[in-house]
C-alpha positions as CSV (number, residue, x, y, z in Angstrom):
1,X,57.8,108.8,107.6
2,X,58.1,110.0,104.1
3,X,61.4,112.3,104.8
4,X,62.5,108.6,106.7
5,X,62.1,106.8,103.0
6,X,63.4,109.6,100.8
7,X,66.1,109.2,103.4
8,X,66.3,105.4,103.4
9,X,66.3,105.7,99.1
10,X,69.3,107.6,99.1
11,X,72.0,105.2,101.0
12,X,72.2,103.0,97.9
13,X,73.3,106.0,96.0
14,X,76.1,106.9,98.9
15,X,77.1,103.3,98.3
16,X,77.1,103.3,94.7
17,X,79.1,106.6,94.5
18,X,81.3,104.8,97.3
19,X,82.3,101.3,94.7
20,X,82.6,104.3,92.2
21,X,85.5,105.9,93.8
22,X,87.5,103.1,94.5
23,X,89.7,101.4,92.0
24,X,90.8,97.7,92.5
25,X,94.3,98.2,90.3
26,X,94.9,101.0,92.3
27,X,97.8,103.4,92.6
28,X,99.3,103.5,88.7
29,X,102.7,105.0,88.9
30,X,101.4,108.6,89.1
31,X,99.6,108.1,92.1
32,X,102.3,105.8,93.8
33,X,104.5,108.9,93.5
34,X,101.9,111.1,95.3
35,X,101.5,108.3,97.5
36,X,105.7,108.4,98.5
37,X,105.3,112.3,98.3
38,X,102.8,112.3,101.2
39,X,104.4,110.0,103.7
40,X,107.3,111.9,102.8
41,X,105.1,115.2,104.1
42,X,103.3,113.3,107.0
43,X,106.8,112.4,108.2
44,X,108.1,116.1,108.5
45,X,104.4,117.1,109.4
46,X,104.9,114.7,112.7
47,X,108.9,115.5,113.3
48,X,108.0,119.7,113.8
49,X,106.0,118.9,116.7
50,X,108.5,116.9,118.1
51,X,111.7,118.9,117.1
52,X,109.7,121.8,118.6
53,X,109.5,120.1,121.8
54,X,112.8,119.0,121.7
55,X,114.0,122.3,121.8
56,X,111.7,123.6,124.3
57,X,113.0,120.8,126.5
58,X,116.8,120.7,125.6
59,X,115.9,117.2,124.5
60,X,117.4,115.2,121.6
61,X,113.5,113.9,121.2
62,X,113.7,114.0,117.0
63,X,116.6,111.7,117.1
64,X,115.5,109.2,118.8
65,X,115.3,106.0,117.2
66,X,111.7,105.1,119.1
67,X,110.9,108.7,117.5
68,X,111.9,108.0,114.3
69,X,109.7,104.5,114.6
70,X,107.0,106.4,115.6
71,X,107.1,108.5,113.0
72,X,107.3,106.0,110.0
73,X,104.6,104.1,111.2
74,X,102.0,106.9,111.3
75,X,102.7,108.2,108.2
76,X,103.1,105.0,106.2
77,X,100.2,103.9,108.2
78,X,97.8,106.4,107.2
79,X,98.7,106.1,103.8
80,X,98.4,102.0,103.8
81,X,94.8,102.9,105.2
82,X,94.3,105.2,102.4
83,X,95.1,102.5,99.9
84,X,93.5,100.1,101.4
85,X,90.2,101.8,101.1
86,X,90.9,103.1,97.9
87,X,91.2,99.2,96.4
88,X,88.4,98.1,98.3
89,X,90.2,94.7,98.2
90,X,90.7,91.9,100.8
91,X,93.8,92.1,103.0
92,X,95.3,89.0,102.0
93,X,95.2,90.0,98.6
94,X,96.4,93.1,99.0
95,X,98.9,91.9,101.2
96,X,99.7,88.3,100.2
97,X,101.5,87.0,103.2
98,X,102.7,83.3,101.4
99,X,105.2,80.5,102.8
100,X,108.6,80.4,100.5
101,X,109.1,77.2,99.0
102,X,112.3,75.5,99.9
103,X,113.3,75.4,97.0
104,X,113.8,79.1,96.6
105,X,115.6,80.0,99.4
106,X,119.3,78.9,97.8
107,X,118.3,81.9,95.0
108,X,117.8,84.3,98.1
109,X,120.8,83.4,99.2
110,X,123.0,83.7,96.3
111,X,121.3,86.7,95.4
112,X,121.2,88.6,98.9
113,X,125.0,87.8,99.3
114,X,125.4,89.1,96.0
115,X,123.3,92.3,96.6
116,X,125.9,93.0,99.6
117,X,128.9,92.6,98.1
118,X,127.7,95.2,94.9
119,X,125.8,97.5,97.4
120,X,128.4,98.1,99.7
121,X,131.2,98.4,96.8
122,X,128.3,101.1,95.2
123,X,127.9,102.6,99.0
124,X,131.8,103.3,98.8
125,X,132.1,104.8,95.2
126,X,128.8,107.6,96.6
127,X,130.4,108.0,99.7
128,X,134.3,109.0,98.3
129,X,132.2,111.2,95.4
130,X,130.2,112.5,97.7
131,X,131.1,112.0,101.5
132,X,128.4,112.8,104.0
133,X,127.9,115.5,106.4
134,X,129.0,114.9,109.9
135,X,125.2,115.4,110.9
136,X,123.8,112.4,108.7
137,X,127.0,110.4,110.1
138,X,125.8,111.1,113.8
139,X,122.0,110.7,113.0
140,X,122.6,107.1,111.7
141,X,125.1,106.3,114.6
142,X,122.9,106.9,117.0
143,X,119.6,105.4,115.1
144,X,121.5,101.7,114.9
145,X,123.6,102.3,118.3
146,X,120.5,102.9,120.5
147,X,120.7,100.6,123.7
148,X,117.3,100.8,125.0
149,X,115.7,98.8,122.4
150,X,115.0,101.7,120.2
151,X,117.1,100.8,117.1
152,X,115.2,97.2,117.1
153,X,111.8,99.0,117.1
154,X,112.7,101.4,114.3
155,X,115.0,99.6,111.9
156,X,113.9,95.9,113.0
157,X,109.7,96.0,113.1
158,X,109.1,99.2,112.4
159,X,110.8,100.0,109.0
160,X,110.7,96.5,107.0
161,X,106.7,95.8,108.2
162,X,105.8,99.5,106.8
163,X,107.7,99.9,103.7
164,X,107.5,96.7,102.6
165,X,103.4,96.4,103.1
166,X,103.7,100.2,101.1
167,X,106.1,99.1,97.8
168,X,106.0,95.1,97.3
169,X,102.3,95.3,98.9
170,X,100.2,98.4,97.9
171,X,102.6,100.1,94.9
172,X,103.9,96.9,93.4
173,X,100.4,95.1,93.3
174,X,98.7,98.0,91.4
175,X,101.8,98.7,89.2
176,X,101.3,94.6,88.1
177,X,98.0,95.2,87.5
178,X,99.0,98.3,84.8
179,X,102.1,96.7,82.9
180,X,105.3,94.2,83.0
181,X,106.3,92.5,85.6
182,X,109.9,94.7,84.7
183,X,108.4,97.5,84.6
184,X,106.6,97.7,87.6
185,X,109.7,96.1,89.5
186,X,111.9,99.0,88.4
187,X,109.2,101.5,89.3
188,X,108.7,100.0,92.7
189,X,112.1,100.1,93.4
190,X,112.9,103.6,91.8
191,X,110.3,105.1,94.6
192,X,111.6,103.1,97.1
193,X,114.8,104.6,96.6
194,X,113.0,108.1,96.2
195,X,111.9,107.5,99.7
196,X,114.8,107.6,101.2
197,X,115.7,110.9,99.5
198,X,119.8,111.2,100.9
199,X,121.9,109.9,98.2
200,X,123.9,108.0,100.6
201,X,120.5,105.6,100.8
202,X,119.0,106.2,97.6
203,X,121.3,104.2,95.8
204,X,121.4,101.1,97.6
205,X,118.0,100.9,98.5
206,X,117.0,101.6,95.0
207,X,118.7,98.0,94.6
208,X,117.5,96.5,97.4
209,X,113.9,97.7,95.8
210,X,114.8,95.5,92.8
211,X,116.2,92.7,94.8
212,X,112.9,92.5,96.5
213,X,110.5,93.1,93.9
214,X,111.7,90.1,92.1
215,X,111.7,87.9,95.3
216,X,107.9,89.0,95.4
C-alpha cells in the first residue's frame, strides 16, 4: 500500500515535467528548420525501402505518384504530431480552419493571377540558367500524368493538406508568436522553398510561401 502511494505521489510530478517540456509559441525559427530538416530525412528514410524493393522487383515503385503521397504524408505527419504535442494547444488553434470573407476573394484573385504570371516568367529565367536533368523532367511527368488517380492523391490531397497544416499552421503560428508579421511570413516561406530543395521548385514555391502567408 505504501509503495502504491509513493507511486500514486509521483504522477503529478510526470505531469508537471510533461507542461514543462512543451512550449505554446512553439517552433522559433531554429527549430522550424530542424523541423523541415527531419521530414526532409523521414522522406528518404521511407523512399530506401521502397527504392530497395523496387529494384528487387524490376518495379518503378519510388516513382509512383501514390508513392510519393505516401511518403509525404508519413513524414509530415509525424512531424505535425510532434508539434502538436510539443504546443500542447487545441487543434483549432493550431490549425485555424476559418471561412474567407467575400470580400477578400477579389485580392486572391488579383494576387494568384499575378503570382502566375511572375512565377512562371521566374520558372523560365532558372530553367534557361539552369535547365534540368532529363531525370527530374521524367519524374515530374510522370507524378502529374499518372492515370490511375495517383497524381490527384499526391499533388491534390496529399501535398497542399500536409504542407500547408506544417508552414501556414504549425511554423507560421509559432514564428507570429516570436516577431513581425514580415518577418515570420518571409521565414515561413524561405523553408517552404527549402523544402522543396531542387532549384527548379525552390524559387517559385518560395513565392508561393509568401503569397500564402499573407493570405493567412
Amino acid at each position: 500500500m505504501k509503495q502504491g502511494r509513493e507511486m500514486g505521489q509521483c504522477r503529478p510530478d510526470l505531469d508537471l515535467i510533461d507542461a514543462m517540456n512543451r512550449d505554446p509559441a512553439y517552433p522559433n525559427f531554429r527549430h522550424a528548420l530542424l523541423l523541415v530538416a527531419i521530414v526532409l530525412a523521414l522522406q528518404i528514410a521511407f523512399a530506401i525501402p521502397l527504392g530497395v524493393l523496387g529494384f528487387v522487383m524490376d518495379a518503378r515503385l519510388i516513382e509512383s505518384p501514390w508513392s510519393l503521397g505516401a511518403i509525404n504524408l508519413l513524414a509530415i505527419g509525424l512531424v505535425l504530431g510532434w508539434g502538436c504535442w510539443k504546443t500542447g494547444a487545441p487543434w483549432d488553434d493550431l490549425f485555424p480552419l476559418r471561412a474567407i470573407p467575400l470580400a477578400v476573394w477579389p485580392a486572391v484573385v488579383v494576387s494568384q493571377s499575378g503570382m502566375l504570371i511572375v512565377g512562371s516568367e521566374l520558372d523560365n529565367l532558372v530553367r534557361s540558367l539552369l535547365p534540368p536533368p532529363s531525370f527530374f523532367t521524367e519524374m515530374f511527368a510522370d507524378l502529374t500524368g499518372d492515370g490511375s488517380g495517383g497524381s490527384f492523391f499526391a499533388l491534390v490531397l496529399v501535398a497542399p493538406l500536409t504542407e500547408e497544416l506544417l508552414f501556414r499552421g504549425l511554423i507560421l503560428r509559432g514564428l507570429l508568436r516570436r516577431g513581425s508579421v514580415t518577418a515570420a511570413i518571409i521565414l515561413s516561406a524561405l523553408l517552404f522553398g527549402l523544402l522543396h530543395l531542387k532549384p527548379w521548385q525552390s524559387f517559385t514555391t518560395t513565392m508561393v510561401g509568401l503569397l500564402l502567408g499573407w493570405w493567412a
